[in-house]
N, C-alpha and C positions, 0 to 999 in steps of 0.2 A: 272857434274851438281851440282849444290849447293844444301845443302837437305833445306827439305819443309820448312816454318815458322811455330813457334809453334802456336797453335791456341787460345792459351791464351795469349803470347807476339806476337803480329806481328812484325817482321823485316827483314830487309835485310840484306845481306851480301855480302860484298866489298871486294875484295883482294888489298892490298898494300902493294906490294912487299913479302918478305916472309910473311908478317902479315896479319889476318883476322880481318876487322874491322864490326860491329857491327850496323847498325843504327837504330834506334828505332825510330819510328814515333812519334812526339804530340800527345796524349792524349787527347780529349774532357775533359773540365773543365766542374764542374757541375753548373745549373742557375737553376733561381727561389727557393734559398735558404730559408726557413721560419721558422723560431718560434711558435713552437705551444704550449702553456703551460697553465695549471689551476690547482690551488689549490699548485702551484711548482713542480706537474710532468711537466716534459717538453721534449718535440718532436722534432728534427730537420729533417726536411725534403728538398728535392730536388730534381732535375731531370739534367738530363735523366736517364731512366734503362741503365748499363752499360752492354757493349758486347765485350767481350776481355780482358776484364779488370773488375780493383774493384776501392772502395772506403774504405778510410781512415779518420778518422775525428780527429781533430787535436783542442780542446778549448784554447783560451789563454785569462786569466785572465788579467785587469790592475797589480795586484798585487801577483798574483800565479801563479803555476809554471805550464806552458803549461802541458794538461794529452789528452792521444790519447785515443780515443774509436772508437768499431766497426770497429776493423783491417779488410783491407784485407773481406771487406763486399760489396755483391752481390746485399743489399737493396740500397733504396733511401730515407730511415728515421732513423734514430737513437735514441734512448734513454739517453740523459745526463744528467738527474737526479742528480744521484749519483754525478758527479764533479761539481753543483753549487751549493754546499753545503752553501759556503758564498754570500745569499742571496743577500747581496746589493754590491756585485762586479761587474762590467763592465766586459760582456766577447762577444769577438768575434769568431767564426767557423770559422776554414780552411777545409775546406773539398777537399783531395787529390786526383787526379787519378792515381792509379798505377796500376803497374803487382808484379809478385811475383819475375820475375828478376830484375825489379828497385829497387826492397824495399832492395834487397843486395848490391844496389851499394849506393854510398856516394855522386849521383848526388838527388839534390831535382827534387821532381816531379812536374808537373803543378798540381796547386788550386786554388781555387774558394774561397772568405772570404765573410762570411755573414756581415747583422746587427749587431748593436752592441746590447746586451739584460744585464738587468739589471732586475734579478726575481721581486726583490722585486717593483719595479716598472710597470715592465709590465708584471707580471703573471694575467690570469684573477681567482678573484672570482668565487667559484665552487656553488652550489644550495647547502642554509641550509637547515634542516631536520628537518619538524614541527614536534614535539614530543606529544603536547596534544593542546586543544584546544578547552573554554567552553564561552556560552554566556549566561550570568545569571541577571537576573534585567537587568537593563542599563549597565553591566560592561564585557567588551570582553575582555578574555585572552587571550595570546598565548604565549606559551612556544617554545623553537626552540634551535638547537642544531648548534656549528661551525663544518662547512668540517670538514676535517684533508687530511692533507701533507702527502707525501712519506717520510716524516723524523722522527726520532724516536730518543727520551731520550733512557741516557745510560742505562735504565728498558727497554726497548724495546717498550714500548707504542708509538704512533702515537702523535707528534706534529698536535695543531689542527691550522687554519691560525690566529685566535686568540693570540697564545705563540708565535707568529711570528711577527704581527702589533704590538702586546699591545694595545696603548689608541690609535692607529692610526684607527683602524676599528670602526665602526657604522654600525648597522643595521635600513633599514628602513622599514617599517610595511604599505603599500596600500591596504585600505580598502574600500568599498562602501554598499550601499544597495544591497540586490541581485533584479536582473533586470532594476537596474538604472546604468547611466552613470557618477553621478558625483561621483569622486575620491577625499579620502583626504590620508595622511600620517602621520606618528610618525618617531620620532627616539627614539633608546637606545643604549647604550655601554654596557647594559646586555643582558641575554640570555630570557627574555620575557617582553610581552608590554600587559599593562590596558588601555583598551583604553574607554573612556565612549561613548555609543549606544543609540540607539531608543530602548527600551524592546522589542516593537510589530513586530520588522523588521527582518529580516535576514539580513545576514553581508556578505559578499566575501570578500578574504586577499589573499595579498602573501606577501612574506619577499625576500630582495633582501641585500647582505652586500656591505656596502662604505667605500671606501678608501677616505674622502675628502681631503686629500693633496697630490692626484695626482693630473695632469695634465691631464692624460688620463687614460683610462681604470678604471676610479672611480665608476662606478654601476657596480657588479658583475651580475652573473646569478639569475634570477627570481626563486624561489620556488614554488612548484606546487602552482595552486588556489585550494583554501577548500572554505565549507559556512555552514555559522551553519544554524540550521533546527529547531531553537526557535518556530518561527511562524507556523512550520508546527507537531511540538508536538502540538501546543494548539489546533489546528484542529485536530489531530487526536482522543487526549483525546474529545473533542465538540463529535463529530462523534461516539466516543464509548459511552459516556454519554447517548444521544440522544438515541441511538439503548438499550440501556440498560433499559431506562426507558420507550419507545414504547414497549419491549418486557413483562417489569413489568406490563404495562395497556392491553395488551392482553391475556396474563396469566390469571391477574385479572376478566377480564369480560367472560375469556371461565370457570374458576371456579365458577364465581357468576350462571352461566346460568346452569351449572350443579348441581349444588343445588335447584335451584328452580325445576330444572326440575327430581328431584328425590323426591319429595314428593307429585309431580303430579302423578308418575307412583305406588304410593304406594296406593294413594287414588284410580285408576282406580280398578272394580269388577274381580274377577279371570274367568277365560271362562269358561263356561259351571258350573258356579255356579250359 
């Protein structure tokens, strides 16, 4: 009897003539390939979970030199960060199905090739980080900070998407009344926005970064909503005022009555005099 099939290569085994040949079945190829990137980390993912077998992922640049990542792996996502270092290159995923007896032989294995992706074009903008944030007279600031990439100067610091676009990014600034609906906007190419206000109103904001000379993916992710709390200091300060000076007129009148009422009790005769 022929011995068993391994259970991580399945195959058969053929005798032909004195020779033992070998056959390995096809491979499931992997589908629903996707891109998932922000700020330029980036995710490739796939399906199906592999059974018998692994996955090999294989990038190949227009202009550089193919680099395999996540040999010989059990997931269906991988991390290629690290090989789209040149941001505005055209690269497409092979993602392979193998065993660990194919990958020694010199036959290619079946794959699957994704989209084509191009960081610099279709990474999405990550959420800026409002730093401070005041609304004084008529005048609303807001200070705000760029993401930062998985990629680092020869200092080791984090490139932010900013050293990445240059004049290409804008930021835009959505503000309104608080509890009203109508919206207006700013831009800057700086890291904060003056914007002039109502004095008496509260404000709600978020910051969102733009790429306007994409095509797609040109509004990055929203930044939380904040609201300044102008109109609710001056109520509060009203409200302490108010109580401050009711407490001063109560004060006042329980001392005036204790006065008068201590020269009454002086004039009354002592008992039993």
């Amino acid at each position: 009897l022929p011995p068993p099939a391994s259970p991580s290569c399945p195959r058969a085994r053929l005798n032909a003539g004195s020779q033992e040949l070998y056959v390995i079945p096809e491979l499931p190829t992997a589908v629903n390939i996707t891109w998932s990137s922000i700020n330029f980390k980036t995710i490739l993912r796939w399906q199906p979970k592999p059974s018998d077998y692994f996955y090999t992922v294989e990038i190949h640049g227009q202009t550089s030199d193919t680099q395999k990542k996540c040999i010989l792996t059990a997931e269906t996502e991988c991390d290629v960060t690290d090989v789209l270092r040149n941001v505005r290159e055209t690269y497409t995923a092979h993602i392979l199905s193998v065993t660990s007896l194919r990958m020694d032989n010199f036959e290619e294995p079946p794959f699957a090739v994704s989209e084509k992706f191009t960081p610099y074009n279709q990474t999405i903008l990550g959420k800026p980080e409002i730093q401070n944030y005041t609304q004084k007279d008529s005048e609303l600031n807001v200070v705000f900070k760029d993401p930062l990439t998985p990629y680092t100067f020869p200092n080791g610091s984090f490139q932010s998407i900013r050293d990445i676009f240059k004049h290409d990014l804008q930021y835009k600034l959505y503000y309104w009344k608080d509890q009203s609906s109508g919206k207006k906007d700013a831009i800057t190419k700086s890291h904060k926005f003056e914007i002039n206000v109502d004095s008496t109103k509260n404000y709600c904001f978020y910051v969102q970064g733009i790429i306007p000379s994409r095509r797609e993916n040109r509004g990055g992710q929203e930044s939380v909503v904040l609201c300044t709390s102008v109109g609710r200091i001056f109520i509060i300060i009203a409200v302490i005022a108010i109580a401050i000076i009711t407490l001063a007129v109560v004060l006042s009148v329980i001392l005036c009555k204790r006065k008068k009422a201590k020269p009454a009790r002086e004039k009354e005769p002592l008992n039993g005099v």
